[in-house]
C-alpha positions as CSV (number, residue, x, y, z in Angstrom):
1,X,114.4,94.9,91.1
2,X,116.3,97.4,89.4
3,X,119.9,96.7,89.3
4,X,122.8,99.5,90.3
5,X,125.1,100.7,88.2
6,X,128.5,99.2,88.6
7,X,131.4,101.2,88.3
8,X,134.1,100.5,85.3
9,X,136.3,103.3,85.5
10,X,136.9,106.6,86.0
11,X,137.3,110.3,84.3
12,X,140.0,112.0,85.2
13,X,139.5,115.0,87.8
14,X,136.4,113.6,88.8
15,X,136.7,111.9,92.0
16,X,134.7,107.9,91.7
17,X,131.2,108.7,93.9
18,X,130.2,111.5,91.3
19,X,131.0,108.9,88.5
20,X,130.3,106.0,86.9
21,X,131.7,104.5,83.2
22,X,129.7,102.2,81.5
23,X,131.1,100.4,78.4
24,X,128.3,99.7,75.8
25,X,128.3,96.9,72.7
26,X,125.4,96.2,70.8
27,X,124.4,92.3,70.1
28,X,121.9,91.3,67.8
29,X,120.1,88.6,68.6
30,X,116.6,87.5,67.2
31,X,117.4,90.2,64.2
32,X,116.7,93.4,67.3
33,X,119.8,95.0,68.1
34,X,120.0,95.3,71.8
35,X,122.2,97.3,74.2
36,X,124.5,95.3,76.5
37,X,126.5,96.8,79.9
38,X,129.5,95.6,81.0
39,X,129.5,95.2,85.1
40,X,126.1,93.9,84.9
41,X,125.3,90.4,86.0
42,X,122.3,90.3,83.4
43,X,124.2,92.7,81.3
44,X,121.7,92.8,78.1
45,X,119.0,95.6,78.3
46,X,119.2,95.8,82.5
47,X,116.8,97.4,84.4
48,X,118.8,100.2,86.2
49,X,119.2,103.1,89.1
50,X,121.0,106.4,89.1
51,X,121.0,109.0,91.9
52,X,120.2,113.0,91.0
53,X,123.2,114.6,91.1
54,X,125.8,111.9,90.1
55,X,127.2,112.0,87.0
56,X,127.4,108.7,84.6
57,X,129.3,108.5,81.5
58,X,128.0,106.0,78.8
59,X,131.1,104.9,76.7
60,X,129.7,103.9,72.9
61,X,133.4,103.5,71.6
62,X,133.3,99.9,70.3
63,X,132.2,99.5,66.8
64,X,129.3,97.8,67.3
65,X,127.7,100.8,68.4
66,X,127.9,102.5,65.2
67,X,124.0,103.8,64.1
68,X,123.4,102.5,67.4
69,X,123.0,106.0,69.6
70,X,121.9,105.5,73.2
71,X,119.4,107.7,73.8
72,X,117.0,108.9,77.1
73,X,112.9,109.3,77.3
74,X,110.1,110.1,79.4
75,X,107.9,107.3,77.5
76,X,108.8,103.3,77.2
77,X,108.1,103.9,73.1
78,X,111.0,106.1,72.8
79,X,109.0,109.1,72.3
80,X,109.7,111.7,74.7
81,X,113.1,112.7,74.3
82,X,115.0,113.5,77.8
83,X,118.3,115.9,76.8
84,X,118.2,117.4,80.7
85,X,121.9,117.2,81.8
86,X,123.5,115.1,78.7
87,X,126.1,116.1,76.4
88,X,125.9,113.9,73.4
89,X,129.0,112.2,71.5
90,X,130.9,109.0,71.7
91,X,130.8,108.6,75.5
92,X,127.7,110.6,76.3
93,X,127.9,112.4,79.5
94,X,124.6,112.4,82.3
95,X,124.5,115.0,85.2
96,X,121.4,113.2,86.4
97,X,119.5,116.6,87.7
98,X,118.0,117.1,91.3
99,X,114.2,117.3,89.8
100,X,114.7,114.6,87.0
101,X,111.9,112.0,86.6
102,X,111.8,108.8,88.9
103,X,111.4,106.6,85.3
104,X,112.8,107.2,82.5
105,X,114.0,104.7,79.6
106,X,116.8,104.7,77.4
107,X,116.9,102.8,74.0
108,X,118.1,103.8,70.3
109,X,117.7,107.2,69.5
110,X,114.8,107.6,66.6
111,X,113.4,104.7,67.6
112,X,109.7,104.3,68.6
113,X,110.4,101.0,69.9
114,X,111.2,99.4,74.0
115,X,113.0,96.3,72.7
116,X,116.8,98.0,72.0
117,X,117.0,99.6,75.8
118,X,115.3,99.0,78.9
119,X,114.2,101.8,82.3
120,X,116.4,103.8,85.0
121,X,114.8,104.5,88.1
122,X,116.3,108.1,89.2
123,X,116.3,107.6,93.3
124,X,117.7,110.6,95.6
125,X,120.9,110.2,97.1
126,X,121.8,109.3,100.7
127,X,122.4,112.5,103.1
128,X,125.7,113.7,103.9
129,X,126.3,112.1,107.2
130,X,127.6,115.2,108.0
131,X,124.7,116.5,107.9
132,X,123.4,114.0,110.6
133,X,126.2,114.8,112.7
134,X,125.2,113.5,116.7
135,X,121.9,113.4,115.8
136,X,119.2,111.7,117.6
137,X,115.9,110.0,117.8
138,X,113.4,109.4,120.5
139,X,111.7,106.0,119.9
140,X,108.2,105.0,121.4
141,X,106.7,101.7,120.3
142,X,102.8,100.8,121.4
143,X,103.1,97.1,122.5
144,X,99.4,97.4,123.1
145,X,96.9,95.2,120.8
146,X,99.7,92.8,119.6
147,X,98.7,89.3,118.3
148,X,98.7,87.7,121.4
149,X,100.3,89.3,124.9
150,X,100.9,85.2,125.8
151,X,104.0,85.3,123.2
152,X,105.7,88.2,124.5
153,X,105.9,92.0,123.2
154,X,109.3,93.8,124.0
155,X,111.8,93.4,126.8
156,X,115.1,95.3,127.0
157,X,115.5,94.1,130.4
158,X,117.7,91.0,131.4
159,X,115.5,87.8,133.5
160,X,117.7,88.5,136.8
161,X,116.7,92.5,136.2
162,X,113.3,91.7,135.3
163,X,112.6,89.6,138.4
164,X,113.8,92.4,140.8
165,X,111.2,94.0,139.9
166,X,108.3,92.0,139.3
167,X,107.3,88.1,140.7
168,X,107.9,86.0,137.2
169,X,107.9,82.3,139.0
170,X,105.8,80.2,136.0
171,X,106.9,78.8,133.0
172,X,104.8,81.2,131.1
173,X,106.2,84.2,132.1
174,X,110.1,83.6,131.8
175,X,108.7,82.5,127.9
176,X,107.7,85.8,127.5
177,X,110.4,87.2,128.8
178,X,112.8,85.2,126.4
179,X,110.6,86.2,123.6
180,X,110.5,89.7,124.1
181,X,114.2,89.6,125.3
182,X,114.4,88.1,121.5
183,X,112.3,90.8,119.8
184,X,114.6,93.4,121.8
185,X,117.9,92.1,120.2
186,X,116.6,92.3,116.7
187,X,115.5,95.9,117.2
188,X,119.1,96.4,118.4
189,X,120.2,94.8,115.2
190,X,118.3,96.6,112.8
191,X,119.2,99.8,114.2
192,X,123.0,99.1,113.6
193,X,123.7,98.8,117.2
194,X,126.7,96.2,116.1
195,X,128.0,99.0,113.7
196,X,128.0,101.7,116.1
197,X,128.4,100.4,119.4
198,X,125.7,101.8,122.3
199,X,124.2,104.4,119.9
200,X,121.1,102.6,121.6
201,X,120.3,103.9,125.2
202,X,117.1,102.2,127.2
203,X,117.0,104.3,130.1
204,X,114.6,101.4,132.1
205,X,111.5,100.8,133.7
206,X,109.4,104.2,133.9
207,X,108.2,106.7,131.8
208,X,107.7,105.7,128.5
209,X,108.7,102.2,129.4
210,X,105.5,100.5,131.2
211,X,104.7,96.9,132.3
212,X,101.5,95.4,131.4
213,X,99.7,94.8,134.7
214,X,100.1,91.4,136.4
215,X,103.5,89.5,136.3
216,X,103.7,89.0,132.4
217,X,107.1,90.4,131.8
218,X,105.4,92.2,128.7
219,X,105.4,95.8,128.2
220,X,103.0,98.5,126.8
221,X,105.2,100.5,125.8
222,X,108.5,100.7,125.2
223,X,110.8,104.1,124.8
224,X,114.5,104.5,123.8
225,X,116.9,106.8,122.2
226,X,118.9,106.0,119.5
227,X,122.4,108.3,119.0
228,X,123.6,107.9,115.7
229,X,127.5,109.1,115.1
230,X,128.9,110.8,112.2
231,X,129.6,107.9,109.9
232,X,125.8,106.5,109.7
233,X,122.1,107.7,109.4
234,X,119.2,106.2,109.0
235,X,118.2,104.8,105.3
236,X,116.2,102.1,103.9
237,X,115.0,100.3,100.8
238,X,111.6,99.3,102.2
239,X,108.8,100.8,101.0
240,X,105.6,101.5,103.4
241,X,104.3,97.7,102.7
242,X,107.8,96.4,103.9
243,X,109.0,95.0,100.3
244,X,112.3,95.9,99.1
245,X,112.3,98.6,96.1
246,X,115.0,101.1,94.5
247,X,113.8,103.8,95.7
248,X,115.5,105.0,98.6
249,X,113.6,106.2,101.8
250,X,116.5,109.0,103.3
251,X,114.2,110.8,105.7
252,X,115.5,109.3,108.8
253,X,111.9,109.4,110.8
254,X,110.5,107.3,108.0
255,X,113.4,104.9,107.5
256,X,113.3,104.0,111.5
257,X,110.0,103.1,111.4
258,X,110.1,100.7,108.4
259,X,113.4,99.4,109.7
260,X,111.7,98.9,112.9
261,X,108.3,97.2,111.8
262,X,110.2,94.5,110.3
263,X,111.3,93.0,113.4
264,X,107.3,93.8,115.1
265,X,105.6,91.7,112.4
266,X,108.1,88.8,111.5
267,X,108.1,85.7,113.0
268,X,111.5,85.0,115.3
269,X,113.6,81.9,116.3
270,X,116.5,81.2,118.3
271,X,118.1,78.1,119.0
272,X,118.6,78.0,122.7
273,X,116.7,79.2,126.2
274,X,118.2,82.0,128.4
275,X,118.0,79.4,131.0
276,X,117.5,80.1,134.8
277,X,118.0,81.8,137.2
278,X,114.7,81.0,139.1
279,X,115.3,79.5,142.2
280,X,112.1,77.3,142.3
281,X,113.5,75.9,138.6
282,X,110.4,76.5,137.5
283,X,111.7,78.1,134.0
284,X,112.0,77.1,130.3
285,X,115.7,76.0,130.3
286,X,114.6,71.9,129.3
287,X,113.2,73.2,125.3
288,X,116.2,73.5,122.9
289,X,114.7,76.4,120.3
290,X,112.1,79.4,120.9
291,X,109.4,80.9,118.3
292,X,108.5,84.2,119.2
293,X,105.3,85.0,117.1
294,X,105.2,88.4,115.0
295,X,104.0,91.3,117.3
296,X,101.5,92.4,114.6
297,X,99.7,90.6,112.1
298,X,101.1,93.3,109.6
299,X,103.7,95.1,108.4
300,X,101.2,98.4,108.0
301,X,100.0,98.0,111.2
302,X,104.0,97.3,113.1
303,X,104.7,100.8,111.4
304,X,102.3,102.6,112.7
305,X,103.0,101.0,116.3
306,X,106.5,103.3,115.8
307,X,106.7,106.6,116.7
308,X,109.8,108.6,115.9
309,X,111.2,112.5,117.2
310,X,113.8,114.1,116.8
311,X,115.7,115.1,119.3
């Protein structure tokens, strides 16, 4: 994965989220000269991201970087020469533009060769949560043609609530209760609920929120809002197959969903039973851990399960 730049400093009148200082030596090792960052755990050649319209400032002041002139290009050869927003000199100045590529590389200028430098991944940056000020999301989630309706889909709603409303009295049923009361909390975790206390509002049973028939405790579907305040929004690094990349995903519609089928298509475990509240006893208190299978079989098919509007 593409590493971040770290930030070594800071140019006067320009305030530290528009900047970033790197300081730049060259070593020579295996007779190839070869850039090296400071603030970089694998500081030789790294692999890095920058964000259109931050600024970064490339500091070649040691000696070592003498004939040694850190250069950017549209091609890992060095060919391709990339001067959009940089002001050459000893500390090279990058206003990273809004349309610039998503890869460029940087190595030794006038030279036709990958192995002094290494490539930036140019990645949009996060909204002004200004702009997402009170805003908020509908969320619907199909429950329907999950792995197996035996292990439990979604449920928001506590046992003692769920039994005053349906008959749960067999072993199997308060385990899928527990499983989708298990699923539920994740959701509520992905979605920052710990951050920003009861941005998430389930408004119960009813429209949008239906029971599978039968006394299951599993639902169909599941609908809820989620109110996000002024200091978040919605972002992720996942890309549509679920892996982590550097690219960041800022539309919040998309971001939900792929924070969301994370929780739908993993596996999850928790070391203890709700217990019971069943009179008869007939419950699942006597187990000491619960596996709650993934809803989907895969990520793709969890995201498309997800359905976000804004409100």
């Amino acid at each position: 994965m593409a590493e971040e730049f770290v930030s070594q400093g800071q140019v006067t009148g320009i305030t530290p989220a528009e900047v970033v200082v790197n300081y730049i030596k060259v070593e020579t090792i295996s007779s190839q000269a070869k850039f090296v960052f400071d603030g970089f755990l694998n500081g030789r050649q790294p692999n890095m991201t920058v964000q259109r319209g931050s600024t970064y400032y490339f500091d070649q002041s040691d000696s070592t970087n003498a004939s040694n002139t850190l250069a950017l290009f549209t091609a890992a050869d060095g060919t391709g020469a990339y001067t959009t927003g940089v002001t050459a000199g000893t500390e090279i100045k990058w206003i990273v533009a809004a349309d610039a590529p998503a890869t460029l590389y940087y190595t030794k200028a006038g030279v036709t060769s990958a192995l002094q430098g290494g490539t930036i991944s140019c990645v949009d940056a996060p909204p002004s949560y200004a702009g997402d000020a009170g805003q908020s999301y509908q969320i619907d989630i199909d429950c329907t043609g999950n792995v197996a309706a035996v292990d439990g889909t979604i449920c928001p709603e506590s046992l003692a609530t769920a039994q005053g409303s349906v008959t749960i009295n067999d072993a199997a049923g308060y385990g899928r209760l527990e499983k989708g009361n298990m699923r539920w909390g994740a959701i509520l975790e992905v979605l920052s609920e710990r951050e920003n206390p009861n941005s998430v509002t389930w408004p119960g049973v009813g429209t949008g929120n239906a029971r599978t028939s039968g006394s299951t405790g599993n639902f169909d579907s599941v609908r809820f809002t989620v109110n996000y305040p002024t200091n978040w929004t919605p972002t992720t690094y996942l890309d549509g197959s679920g892996a982590v990349t550097s690219t960041l995903t800022d539309s919040p519609g998309t971001a939900i969903k792929r924070i969301l089928a994370s929780p739908l298509s993993n596996i999850l475990t928790h070391n203890r039973s709700l217990g019971s509240v069943d009179p008869t006893g007939d419950d699942q208190k006597d187990h000491d851990g619960v596996i709650a299978p993934a809803m989907f079989a895969s990520y793709g098919a969890a995201v498309g399960k997800v359905t976000v509007t804004s409100l």
